[in-house]
C-alpha positions as CSV (number, residue, x, y, z in Angstrom):
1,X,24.0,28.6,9.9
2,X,23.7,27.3,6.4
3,X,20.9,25.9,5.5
4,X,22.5,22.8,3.7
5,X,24.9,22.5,6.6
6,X,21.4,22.3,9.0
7,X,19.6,19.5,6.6
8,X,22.4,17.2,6.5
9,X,22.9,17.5,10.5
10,X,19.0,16.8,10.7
11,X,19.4,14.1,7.9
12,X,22.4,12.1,10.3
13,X,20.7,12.5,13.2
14,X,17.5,11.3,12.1
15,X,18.8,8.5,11.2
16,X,21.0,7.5,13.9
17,X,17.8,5.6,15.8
18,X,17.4,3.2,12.9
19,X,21.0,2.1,12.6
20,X,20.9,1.8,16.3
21,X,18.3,-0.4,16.0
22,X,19.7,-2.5,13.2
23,X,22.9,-2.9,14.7
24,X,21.4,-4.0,18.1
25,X,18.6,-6.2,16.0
26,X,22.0,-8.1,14.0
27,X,23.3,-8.4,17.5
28,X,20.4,-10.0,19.0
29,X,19.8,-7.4,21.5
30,X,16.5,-6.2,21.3
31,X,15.0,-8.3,24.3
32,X,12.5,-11.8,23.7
33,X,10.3,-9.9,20.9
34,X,12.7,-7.8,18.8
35,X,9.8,-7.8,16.0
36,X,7.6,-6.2,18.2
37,X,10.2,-3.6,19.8
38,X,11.5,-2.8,16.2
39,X,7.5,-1.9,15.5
40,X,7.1,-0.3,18.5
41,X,10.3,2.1,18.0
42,X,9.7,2.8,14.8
43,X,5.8,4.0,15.1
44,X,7.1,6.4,18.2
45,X,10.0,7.6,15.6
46,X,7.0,8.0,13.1
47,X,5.1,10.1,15.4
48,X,7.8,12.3,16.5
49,X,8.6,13.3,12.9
50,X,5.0,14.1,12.5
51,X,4.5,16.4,15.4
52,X,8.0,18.3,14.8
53,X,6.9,18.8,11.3
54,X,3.7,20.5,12.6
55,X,5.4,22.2,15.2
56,X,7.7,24.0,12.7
57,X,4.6,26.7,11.9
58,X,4.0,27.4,15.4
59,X,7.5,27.4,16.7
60,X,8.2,29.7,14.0
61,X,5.1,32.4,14.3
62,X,5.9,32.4,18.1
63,X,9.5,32.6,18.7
64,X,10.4,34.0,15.2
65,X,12.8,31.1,14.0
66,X,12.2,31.2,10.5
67,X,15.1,28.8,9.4
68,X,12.9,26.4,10.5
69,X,10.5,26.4,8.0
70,X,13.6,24.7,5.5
71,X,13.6,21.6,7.4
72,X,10.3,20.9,7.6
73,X,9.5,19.1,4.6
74,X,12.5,16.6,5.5
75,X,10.8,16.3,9.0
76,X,7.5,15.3,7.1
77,X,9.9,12.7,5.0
78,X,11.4,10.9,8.0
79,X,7.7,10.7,9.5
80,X,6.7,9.0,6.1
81,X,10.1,7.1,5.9
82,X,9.5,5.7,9.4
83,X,6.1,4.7,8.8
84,X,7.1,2.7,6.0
85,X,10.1,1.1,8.0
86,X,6.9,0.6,10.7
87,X,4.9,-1.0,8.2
88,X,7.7,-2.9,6.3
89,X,8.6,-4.3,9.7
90,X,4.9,-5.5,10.6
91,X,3.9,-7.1,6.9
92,X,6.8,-9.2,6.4
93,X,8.7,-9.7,9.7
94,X,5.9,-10.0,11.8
95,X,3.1,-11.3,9.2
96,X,5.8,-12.7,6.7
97,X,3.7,-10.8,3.7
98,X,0.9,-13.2,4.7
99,X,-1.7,-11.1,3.0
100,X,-5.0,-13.2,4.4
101,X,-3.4,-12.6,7.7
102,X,-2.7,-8.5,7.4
103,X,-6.4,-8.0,5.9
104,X,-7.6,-9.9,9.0
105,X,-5.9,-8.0,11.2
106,X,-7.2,-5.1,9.6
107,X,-11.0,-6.6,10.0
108,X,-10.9,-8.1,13.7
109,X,-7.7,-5.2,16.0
110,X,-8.8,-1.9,15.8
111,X,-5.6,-0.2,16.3
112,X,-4.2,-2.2,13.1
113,X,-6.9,-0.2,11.2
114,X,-6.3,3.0,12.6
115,X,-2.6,2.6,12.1
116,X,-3.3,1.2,8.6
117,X,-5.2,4.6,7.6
118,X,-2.9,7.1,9.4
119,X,-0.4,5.2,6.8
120,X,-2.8,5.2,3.9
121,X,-3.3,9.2,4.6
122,X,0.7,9.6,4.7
123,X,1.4,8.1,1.2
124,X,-0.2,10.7,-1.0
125,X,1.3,13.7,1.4
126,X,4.8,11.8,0.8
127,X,4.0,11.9,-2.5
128,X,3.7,15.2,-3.4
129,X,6.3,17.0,-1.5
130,X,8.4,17.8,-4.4
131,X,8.6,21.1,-5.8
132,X,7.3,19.5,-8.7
133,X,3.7,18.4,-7.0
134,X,3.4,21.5,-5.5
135,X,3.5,23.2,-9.0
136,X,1.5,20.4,-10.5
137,X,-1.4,21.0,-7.7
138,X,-1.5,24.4,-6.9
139,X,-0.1,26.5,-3.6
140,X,-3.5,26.0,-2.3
141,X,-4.7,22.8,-3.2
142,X,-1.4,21.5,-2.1
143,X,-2.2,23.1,1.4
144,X,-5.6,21.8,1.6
145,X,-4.0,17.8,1.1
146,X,-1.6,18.7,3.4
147,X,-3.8,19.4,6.2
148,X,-4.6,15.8,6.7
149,X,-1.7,15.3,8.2
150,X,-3.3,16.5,11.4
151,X,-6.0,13.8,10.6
152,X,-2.8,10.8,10.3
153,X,-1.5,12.3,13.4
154,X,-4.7,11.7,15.4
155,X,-5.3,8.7,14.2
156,X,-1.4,7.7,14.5
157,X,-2.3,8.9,18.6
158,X,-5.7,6.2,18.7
159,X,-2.7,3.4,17.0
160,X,-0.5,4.0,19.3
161,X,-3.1,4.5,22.2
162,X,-4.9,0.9,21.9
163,X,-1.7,-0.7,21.5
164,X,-0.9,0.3,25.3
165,X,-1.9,-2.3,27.9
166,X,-1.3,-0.6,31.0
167,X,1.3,2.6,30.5
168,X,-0.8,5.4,28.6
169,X,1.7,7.8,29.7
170,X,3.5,7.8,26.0
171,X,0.1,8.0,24.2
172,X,-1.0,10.8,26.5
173,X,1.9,12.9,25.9
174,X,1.8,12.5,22.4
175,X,-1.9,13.5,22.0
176,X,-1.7,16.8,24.2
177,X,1.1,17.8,21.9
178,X,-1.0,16.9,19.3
179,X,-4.4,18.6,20.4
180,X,-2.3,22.1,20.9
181,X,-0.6,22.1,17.9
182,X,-4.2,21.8,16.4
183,X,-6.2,24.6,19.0
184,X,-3.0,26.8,17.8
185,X,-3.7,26.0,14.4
186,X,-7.8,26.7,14.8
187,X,-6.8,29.8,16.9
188,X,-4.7,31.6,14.4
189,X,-7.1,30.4,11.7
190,X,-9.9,32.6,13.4
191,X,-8.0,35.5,13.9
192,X,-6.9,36.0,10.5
193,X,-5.0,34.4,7.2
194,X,-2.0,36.8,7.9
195,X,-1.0,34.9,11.0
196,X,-1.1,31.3,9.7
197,X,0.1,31.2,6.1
198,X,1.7,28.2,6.3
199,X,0.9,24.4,6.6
C-alpha cells in the first residue's frame, strides 16, 4: 500500500475522536461535566498516540512490518496534538486561563504536576520532528532527546493513575504496555546496537 495513501487514512482516523467529541460537546451531550470528560478523552487519546508510536520499533523488529516505521512520526504528532487539545481544554475551559489558579494546581494536586511535565517533556520532542531538526541536531543527538519520550509516557501513566478514584483498570493497562515496551527496549539494548537502531 502507498505510503501517502496509509498517512492520510491514519491522519482521518486519528482525528475522527476529536470531532466526535466536538460535535457531541456543541450538542450538549457529554454528560453533567463535559469539561472534565473532554480532559479525560483527550489525555487517554494522548497516551494511546504515545505508546503506538513506541510500539512501532518493536512491532516492526518482531513481526517484520517495516511500513510502519513511516507513520510513526505522525503517531508521535497526534500524541503531542492531543496533549495540547488536553492542556488547551484544562487552562482555559476548565481554569478560564486563570494563571494563579493553574500554578496552584501545580503546587498543591500531584497529578497536575506530573501531567504538567509529561507535557513540558513533549514540546521540545514535537519540536524537532522535522527533517530539518533532525539535520540541525544530529542522527544521534536527535535519538538521545527522543528517548524521553519513554520518561513523558511514565509520567503521562502516574497523571492518569492519581486521577482515578476507584477504577485503575485503564491506568493499569496502560502502564504494563508501557513497562514492556521499555524491558523490550532495555533487552535489545543489551544484546546489541544491530537489533535496536531505531527510536
Amino acid at each position: 500500500m502507498d505510503t501517502q495513501f496509509q498517512k492520510k487514512i491514519l491522519f482521518i482516523n486519528a482525528l475522527v475522536p476529536l470531532v466526535l467529541l466536538s460535535r457531541d460537546w456543541y450538542a450538549d451531550s457529554l454528560g453533567a461535566n463535559p469539561v472534565e470528560y473532554f480532559l479525560r478523552t483527550t489525555g487517554v487519546l494522548t497516551l494511546i498516540f504515545l505508546i503506538l508510536s513506541l510500539a512501532v520499533t518493536p512491532l516492526r523488529k518482531i513481526f517484520g512490518w517495516n511500513q510502519l516505521i513511516k507513520l510513526r512520526r505522525m503517531l508521535g504528532l497526534f500524541a503531542f496534538f492531543y496533549g495540547c487539545v488536553h492542556l488547551i481544554t484544562y487552562s482555559i475551559f476548565d481554569k478560564g486561563l486563570a494563571i494563579g489558579a493553574i500554578v496552584s494546581d501545580v503546587w498543591e494536586r500531584p497529578f497536575i504536576a506530573f501531567g504538567m511535565t509529561a507535557f513540558a517533556i513533549l514540546v521540545p520532542l514535537g519540536v524537532t520532528s522535522t527533517n530539518g531538526m533532525i539535520k540541525r541536531l544530529g542522527g544521534k543527538n536527535w535519538q538521545r532527546l527522543h528517548r524521553l519520550v519513554y520518561a513523558a509516557g511514565i509520567l503521562g501513566v502516574v497523571h492518569f493513575f492519581l486521577i482515578q478514584k476507584s477504577d485503575f483498570r485503564y491506568p493499569i493497562i496502560f502502564g504494563s504496555v508501557l513497562l514492556i515496551l521499555l524491558l523490550y527496549r532495555l533487552v535489545a539494548r543489551f544484546r546489541g546496537p544491530a537489533i535496536l537502531r531505531a527510536k
